[in-house]
C-alpha positions in Angstrom: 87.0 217.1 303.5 86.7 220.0 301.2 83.3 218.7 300.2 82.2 218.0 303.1 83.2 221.5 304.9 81.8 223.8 302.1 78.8 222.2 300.6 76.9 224.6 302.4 78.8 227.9 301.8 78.9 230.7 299.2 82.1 230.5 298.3 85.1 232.3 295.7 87.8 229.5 295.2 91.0 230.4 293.0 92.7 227.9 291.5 95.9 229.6 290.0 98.6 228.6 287.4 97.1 224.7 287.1 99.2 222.9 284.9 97.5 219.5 285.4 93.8 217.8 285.2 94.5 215.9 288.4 94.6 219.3 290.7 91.6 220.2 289.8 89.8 216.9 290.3 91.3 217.0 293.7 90.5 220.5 294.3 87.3 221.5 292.5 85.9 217.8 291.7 82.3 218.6 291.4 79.9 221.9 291.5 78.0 220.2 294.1 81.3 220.1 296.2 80.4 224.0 297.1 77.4 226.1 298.0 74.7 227.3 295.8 76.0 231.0 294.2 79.7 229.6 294.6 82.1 231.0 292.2 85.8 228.9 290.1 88.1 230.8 288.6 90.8 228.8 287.4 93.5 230.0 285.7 96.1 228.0 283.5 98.5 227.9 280.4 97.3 224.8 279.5 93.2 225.7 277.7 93.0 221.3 277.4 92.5 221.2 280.6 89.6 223.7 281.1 88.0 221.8 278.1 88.2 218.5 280.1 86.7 220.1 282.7 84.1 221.1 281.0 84.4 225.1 280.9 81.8 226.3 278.7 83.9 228.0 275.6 81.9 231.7 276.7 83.4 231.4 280.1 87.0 231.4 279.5 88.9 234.8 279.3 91.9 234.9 277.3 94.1 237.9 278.2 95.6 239.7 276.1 99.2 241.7 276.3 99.8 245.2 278.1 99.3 248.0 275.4 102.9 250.4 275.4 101.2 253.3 278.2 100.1 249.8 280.3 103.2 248.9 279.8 104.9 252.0 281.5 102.7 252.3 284.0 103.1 248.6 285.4 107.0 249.6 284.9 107.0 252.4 286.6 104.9 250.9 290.0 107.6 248.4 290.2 110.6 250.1 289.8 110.1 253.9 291.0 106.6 252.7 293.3 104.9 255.6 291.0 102.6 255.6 288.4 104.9 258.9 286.4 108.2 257.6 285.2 111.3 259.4 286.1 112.6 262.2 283.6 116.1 260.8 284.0 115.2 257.4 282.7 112.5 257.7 280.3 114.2 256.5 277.2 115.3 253.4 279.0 112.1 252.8 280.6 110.7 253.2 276.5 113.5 250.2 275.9 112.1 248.0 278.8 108.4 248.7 277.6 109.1 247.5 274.1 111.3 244.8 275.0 108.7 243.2 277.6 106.1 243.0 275.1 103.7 243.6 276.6 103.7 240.4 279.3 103.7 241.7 283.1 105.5 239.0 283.9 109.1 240.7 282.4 107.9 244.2 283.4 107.7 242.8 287.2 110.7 241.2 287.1 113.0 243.6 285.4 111.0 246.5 287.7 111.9 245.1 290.7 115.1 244.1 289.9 115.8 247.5 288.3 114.6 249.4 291.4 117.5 249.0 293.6 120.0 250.4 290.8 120.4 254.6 290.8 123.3 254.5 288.4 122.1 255.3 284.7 125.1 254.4 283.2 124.6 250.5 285.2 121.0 250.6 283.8 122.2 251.0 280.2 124.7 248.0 280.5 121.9 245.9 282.2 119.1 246.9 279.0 121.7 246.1 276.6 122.2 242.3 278.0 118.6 242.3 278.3 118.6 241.9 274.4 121.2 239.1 274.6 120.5 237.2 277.5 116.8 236.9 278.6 116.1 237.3 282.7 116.6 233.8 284.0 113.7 234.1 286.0 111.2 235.1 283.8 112.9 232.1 281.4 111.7 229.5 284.1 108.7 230.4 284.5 108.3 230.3 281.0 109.2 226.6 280.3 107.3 225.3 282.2 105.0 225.0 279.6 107.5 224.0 277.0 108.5 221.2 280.1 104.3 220.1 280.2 104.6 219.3 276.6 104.0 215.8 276.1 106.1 214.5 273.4 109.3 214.7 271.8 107.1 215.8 268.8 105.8 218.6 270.3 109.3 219.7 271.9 110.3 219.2 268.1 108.0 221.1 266.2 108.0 224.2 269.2 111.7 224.5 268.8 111.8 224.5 265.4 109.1 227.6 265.3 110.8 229.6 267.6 114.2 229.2 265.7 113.0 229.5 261.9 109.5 229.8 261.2 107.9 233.1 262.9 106.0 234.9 260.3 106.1 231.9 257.6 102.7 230.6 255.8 101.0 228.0 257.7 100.5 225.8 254.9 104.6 225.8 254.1 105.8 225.2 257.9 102.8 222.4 257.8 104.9 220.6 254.8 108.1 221.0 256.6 106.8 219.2 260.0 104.6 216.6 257.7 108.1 216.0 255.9 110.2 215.3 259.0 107.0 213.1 260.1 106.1 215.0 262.9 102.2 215.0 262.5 101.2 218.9 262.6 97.9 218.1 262.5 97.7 216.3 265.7 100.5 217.7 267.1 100.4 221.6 266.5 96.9 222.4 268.2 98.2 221.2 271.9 100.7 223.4 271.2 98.8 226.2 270.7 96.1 225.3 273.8 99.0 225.5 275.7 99.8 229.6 274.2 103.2 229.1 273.5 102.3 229.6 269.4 99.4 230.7 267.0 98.6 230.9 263.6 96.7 234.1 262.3 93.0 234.4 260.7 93.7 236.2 257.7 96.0 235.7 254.7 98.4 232.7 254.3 98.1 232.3 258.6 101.5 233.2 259.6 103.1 231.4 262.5 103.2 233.7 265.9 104.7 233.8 268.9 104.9 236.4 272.0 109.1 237.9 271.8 109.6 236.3 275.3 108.3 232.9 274.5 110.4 232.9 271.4 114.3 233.9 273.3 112.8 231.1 276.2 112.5 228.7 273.0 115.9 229.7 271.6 117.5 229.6 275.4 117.1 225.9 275.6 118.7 225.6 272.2 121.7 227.5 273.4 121.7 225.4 276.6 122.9 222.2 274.6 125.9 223.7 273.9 126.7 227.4 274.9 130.1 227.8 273.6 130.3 225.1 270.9 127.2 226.6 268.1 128.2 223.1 266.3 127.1 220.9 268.7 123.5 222.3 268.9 120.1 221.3 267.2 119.4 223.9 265.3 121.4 226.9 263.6 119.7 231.0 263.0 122.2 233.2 264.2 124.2 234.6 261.0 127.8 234.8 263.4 127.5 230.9 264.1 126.3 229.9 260.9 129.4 231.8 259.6 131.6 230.3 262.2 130.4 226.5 261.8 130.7 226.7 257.8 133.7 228.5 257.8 136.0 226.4 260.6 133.7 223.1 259.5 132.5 222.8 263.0 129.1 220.8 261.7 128.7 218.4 263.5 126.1 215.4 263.6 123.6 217.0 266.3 122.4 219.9 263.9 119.1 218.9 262.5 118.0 222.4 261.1 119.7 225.3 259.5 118.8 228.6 257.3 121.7 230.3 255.6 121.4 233.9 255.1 121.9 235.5 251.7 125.3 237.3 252.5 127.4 234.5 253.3 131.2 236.2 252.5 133.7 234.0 251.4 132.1 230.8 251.9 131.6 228.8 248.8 129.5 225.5 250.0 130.8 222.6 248.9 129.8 219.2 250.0 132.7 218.8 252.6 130.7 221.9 254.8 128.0 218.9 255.6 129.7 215.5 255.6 129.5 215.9 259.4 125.7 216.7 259.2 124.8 213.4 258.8 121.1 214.1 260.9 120.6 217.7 258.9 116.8 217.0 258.3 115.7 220.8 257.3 117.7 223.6 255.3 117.1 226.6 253.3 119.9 227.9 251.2 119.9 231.4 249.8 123.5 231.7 248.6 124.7 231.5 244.8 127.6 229.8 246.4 126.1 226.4 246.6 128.8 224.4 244.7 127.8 220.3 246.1 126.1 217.6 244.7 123.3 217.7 246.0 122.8 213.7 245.7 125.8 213.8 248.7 124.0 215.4 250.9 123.0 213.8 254.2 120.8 211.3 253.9 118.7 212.5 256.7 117.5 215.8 254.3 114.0 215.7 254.2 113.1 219.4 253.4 115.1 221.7 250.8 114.6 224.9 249.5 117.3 226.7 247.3 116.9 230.4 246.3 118.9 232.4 244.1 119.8 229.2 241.6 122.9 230.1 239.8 122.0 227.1 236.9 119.9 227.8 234.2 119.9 224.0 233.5 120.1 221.8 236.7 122.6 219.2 236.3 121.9 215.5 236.0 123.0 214.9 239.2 120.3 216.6 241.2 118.5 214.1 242.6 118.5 213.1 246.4 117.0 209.4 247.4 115.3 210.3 250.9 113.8 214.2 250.3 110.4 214.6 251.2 109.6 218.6 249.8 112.0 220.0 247.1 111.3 224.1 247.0 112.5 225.9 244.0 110.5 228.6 243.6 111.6 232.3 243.1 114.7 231.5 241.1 114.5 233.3 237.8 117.5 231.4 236.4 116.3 228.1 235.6 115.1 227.4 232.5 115.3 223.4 232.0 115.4 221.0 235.0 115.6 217.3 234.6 114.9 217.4 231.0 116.2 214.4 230.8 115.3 211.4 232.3 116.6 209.3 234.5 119.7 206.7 233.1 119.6 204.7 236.2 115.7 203.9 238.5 118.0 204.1 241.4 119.5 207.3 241.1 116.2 209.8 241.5 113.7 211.1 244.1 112.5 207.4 245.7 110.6 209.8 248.3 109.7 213.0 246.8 106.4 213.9 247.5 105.7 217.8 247.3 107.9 219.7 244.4 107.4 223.6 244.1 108.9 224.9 241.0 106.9 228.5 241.1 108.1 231.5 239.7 110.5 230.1 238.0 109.6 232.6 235.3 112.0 231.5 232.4 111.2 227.9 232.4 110.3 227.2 229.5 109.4 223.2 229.4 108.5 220.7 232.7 111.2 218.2 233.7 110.7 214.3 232.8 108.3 213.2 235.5 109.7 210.0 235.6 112.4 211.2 238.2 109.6 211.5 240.9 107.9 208.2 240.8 105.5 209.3 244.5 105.0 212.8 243.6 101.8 214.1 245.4 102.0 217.7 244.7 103.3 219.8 241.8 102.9 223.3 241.3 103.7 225.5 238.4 102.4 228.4 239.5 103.5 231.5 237.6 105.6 229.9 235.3 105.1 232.6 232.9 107.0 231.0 229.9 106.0 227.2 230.4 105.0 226.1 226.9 104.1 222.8 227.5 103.7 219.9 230.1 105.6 217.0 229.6 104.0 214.0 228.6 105.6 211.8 231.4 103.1 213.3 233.4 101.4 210.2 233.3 103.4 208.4 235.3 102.5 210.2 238.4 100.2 207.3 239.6 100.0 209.3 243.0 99.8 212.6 242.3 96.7 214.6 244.2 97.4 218.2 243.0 98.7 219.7 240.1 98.9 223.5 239.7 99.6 225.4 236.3 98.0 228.9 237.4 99.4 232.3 235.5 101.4 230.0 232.8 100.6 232.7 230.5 101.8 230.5 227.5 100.7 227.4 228.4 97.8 226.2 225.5 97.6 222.4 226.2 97.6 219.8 228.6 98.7 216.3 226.8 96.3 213.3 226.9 98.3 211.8 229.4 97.2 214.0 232.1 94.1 211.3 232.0 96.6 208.8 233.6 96.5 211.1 236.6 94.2 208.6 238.2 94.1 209.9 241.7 94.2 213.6 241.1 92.2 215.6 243.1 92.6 219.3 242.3 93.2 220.9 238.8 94.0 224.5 239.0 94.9 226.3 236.0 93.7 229.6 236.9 94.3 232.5 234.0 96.1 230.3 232.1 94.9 233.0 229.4 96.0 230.6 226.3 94.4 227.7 227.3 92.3 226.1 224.5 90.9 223.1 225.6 91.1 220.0 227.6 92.1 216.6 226.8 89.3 213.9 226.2 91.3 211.3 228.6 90.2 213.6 231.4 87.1 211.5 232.0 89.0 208.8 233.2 90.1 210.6 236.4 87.6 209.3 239.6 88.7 211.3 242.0 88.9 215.2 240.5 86.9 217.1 242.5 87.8 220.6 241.7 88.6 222.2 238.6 89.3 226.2 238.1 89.3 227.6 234.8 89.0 231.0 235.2 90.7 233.1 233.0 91.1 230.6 230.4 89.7 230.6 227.2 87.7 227.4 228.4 84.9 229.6 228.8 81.9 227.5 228.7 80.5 224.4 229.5 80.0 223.4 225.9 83.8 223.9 225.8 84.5 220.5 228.2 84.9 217.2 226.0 81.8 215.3 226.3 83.9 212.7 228.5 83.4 215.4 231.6 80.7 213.8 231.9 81.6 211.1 233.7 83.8 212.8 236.5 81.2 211.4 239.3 83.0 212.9 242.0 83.3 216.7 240.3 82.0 219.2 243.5 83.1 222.5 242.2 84.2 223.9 238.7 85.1 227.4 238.2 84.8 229.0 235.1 85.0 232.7 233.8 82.1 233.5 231.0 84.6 236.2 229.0 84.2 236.6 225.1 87.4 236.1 224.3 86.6 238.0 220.2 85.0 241.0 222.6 85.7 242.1 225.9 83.1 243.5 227.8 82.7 246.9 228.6 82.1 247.2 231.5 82.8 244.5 233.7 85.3 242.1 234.5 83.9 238.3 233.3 81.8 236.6 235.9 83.0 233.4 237.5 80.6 230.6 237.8 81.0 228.4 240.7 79.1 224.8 239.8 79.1 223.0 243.4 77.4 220.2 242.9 76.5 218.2 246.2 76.2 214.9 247.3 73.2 214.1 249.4 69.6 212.1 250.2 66.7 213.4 248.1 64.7 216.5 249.3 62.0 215.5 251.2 60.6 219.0 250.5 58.3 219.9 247.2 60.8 221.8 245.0 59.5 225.1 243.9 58.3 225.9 240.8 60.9 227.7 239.0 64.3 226.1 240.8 63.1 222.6 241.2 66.8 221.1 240.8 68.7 223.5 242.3 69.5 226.9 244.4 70.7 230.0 242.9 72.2 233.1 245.2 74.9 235.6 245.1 74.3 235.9 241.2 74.6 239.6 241.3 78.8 239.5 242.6 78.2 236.9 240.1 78.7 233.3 241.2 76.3 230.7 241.1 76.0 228.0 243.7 74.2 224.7 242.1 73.2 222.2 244.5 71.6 219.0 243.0 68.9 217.8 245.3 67.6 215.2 243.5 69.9 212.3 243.7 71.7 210.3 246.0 75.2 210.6 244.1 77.2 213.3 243.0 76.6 213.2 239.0 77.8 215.3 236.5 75.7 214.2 233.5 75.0 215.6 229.9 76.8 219.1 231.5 75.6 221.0 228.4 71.6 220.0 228.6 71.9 220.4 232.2 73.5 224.2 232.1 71.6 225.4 229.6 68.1 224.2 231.1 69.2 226.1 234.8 70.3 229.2 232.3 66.8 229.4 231.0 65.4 228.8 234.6 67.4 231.7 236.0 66.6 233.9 233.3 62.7 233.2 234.4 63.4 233.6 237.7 65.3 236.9 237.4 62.8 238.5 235.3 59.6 237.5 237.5 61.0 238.2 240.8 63.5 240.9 240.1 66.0 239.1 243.2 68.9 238.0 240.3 70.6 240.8 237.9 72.7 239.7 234.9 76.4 241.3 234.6 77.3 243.4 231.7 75.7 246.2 228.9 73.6 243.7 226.6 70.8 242.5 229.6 70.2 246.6 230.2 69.9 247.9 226.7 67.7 244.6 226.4 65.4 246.3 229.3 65.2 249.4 228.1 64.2 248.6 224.8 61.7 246.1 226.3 60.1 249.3 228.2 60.4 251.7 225.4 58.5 248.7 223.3 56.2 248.6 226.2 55.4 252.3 226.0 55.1 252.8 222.1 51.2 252.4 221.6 50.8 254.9 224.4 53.2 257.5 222.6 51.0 256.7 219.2 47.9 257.7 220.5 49.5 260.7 221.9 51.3 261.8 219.2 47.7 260.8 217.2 45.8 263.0 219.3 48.2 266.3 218.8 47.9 266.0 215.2 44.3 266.0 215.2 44.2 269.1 217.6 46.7 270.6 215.2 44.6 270.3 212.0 41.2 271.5 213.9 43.3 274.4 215.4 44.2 275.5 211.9 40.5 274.8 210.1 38.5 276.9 212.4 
């Protein structure tokens, strides 16, 4: 019917707060279903379904929140049906504007509802419960988009964000939700087409989320149980955390919990979570931590402990089902699981990530052969870490292992060429770093290497065995004379990407025939083999120094490439001043001839 009626019309149809692909197949199906110049808006929480209906990604407008003088001025129409706020109630109208946000939404509800009110003193008691108890109205419309999510996955991982992980990296709240076996990857990014969470462009990509959206989040939380904090999901507030811990209210529906540094007169012992038996996620910063942690519920899948009273873990430390163990940031420790295992059954059977960063008095790396499926290690910072153990070669699974700032680290043992499936090697200004192991060149699947800051600072410097890591794609290296510092410039990182693809079909040029050079002068160098079907890393020595003698041609030919560092100027200048010398001889020649004919005659 609607076809048929306005095929032939120039049209403006609205389609407003769609929450579903159906509505606008049965309300918009087709262009053709309207007159030529006809004009959609359509406006959802939900950006999927503009995708499916093929909105082109220049047409849709996002908008954005009220700036603070919108803000007021939206306030003010609503409540005193001005655009000037009233003297009398500025201050509160300031506490409205912040507390809204920004979303028009709040400021129309809370305007209208604050416009029948001329008693100050009953607008400062209803401001104040604003901060406590979110309007109910602007709550409902508000889920429902957390009600349109489609999974318990979803519902999952929103919750947990808008209880705990605001303003963390994305990379750590990723390992949490991969942990608990929530699929983030799939999962997260119909979460955040449907607005209700983003992550930031810059930095580590913190977790957002509009104030509102966050108390409508933590509302349903509270629904579950709003006078019994034990009985809910998840735990934040520091007065219920206090309360459930100190009573031993825990009971077996709380499934995530942070504990806040000052916890007074509560010294955790394993009794506080024998009732947690589904506790998946929690982050304890208390020295007060007194269980054994292999006693915990079995349903833990994500630790973190700061503020480690032990300077030596004990033996009992282990837990069978964790997924991510994160004990960075305590400056305590000095030996963990030094030694190994008396029993296979009694370590981490599920242990995949373990963060041990900043742990700045360690001095030696635990036996490795309490974390048989280790994927991820990380050193980082480890300022006093001598040495690696050389269990590490029992980590037949690990993918990453990161040793960057162990200032006194000068080895890695042979048996870090066991690490079969290791992907990324990062040992970033590990300044006492010598040299690599031979073994290395058993390791298929490395495919990134740093080594800048080391004293690994050339090419000839890798064991000839380098040359048979086929998959190698980038190796970083810093070009620092170690005897002599340069004087005036930091070293210069090399970046060696070497790519896999089908051979140029092009004629190389005559100077770069194997490869392309650019950015040299913030000085890194981009190497992109063109000539073979396979990534190869053969005979690196021949290979560098024949592109080092290509560049150098290049640079002083076509002037486009710069060399860092004193040495390659003074070289130029005396090169010029070489250049210029029979020139000054005939000069100096001629003057001493007019000289002597000057004083003859």
């Amino acid at each position: 019917m609607i076809e048929q009626s306005l095929c032939k019309k120039k049209v403006l149809v609205i389609l407003d707060d769609v929450d579903s692909q159906e509505q606008v197949d049965a309300l918009a199906g087709a262009l053709n279903w309207f007159g030529q110049g006809s004009r959609v808006i359509i406006t959802t929480r939900d950006e999927h379904i503009l995708n499916v209906a093929k909105v082109d990604k220049d047409r849709i407008y996002r908008p954005q929140e009220l700036d603070y003088k919108q803000s007021l001025q939206l306030f003010s129409l609503h409540t005193f049906s001005r655009d000037q706020l009233h003297e009398d109630y500025l201050q509160l109208s300031h506490d409205v504007a912040c507390y809204s946000g920004g979303l028009p939404l709040t400021l129309e509800v809370l305007g209208s509802y604050l416009s029948d009110i001329s008693n100050k003193e009953e607008w400062e008691s209803i401001v104040q419960k604003l901060k406590e108890i979110p309007p109910e109205k602007v709550q409902r419309r508000l889920k429902t988009s957390y009600d349109n999510l489609e999974d318990d996955y979803q519902k999952a991982i929103f919750l947990d964000a808008t209880c705990f992980f605001i303003g963390w990296p994305k990379e750590t709240v990723f390992s949490i939700w991969e942990a608990c076996g929530y699929h983030p990857k799939s999962v997260v990014q119909s979460i955040i087409k449907r607005s209700l969470l983003k992550f930031e462009d810059y930095g580590v990509c913190p977790l957002k989320m509009h104030d509102q959206i966050r108390d409508m989040g933590r509302s349903i939380i509270k629904e579950e149980s709003p006078m019994e904090p034990g009985k809910r999901s998840r735990l934040w507030s520091y007065g219920n955390i206090l309360d459930v811990l100190e009573e031993h209210k825990g009971t077996d529906m709380i499934k995530g919990m942070i504990l806040p540094y000052d916890l007074p007169s509560v010294d955790l012992a394993n009794e506080h979570f024998e009732m947690m038996t589904n506790l998946r996620f929690l982050e304890i910063k208390s020295e007060k931590f007194m269980v054994d942690f292999s006693e915990l519920p079995s349903a833990l899948r994500w630790f973190r402990w700061e503020n480690c009273h032990w300077d030596i873990l004990p033996t009992n430390f282990y837990h069978k089902r964790l997924v991510h163990l994160d004990l960075s940031w305590n400056i305590m420790i000095e030996q963990a699981w030094h030694i190994g295992p008396q029993d296979k059954n009694e370590r981490f059977q599920k242990l995949k990530d373990l963060n041990l960063s900043d742990c700045r008095n360690l001095s030696k790396s635990p036996d490795f052969s309490w974390f048989p499926f280790l994927e991820r290690l990380d050193f980082g910072y480890c300022k006093s870490l001598v040495k690696l153990d050389k269990s590490i070669g029992k980590l037949s699974q690990l993918k990453s292992l990161i040793v960057k700032f162990c200032y006194s680290l000068k080895m890695l043992p042979d048996d870090v060429g066991l690490l079969e499936k290791l992907e990324v090697l990062d040992a970033k200004n590990c300044r006492e770093l010598e040299k690599l192991p031979r073994s290395m060149g058993r390791m298929r699947c490395l495919r990134s290497i740093n080594l800048t800051g080391t004293r690994i600072n050339s090419i000839s410097k890798l064991p000839g065995d380098f040359s048979m890591l086929r998959n190698v794609v980038q190796l970083e290296i810093s070009y620092w004379d170690w005897e002599r510092p340069p004087l005036r410039r930091s070293p210069r990182s090399w970046n060696l990407l070497l790519e896999n693809g089908e051979p140029d079909q092009q004629k190389p040029s005559q100077h770069l025939s194997d490869m392309v050079v650019a950015n040299s002068s913030i000085g890194n160098m981009w190497i992109t083999e063109q000539n073979t079907k396979k990534r190869r890393c053969i005979n690196f020595e021949e290979q560098h120094r024949k592109r080092s003698e290509t560049v150098r041609g290049e640079m002083c030919s076509t002037e486009l490439l710069r060399r860092d560092g004193f040495a390659f100027e003074e070289e130029t200048r005396k090169r010029k001043i070489h250049h210029l010398s029979p020139v000054l001889h005939l000069l100096l020649l001629y003057i001493l001839i007019l000289s002597v004919c000057y004083c003859f005659f």
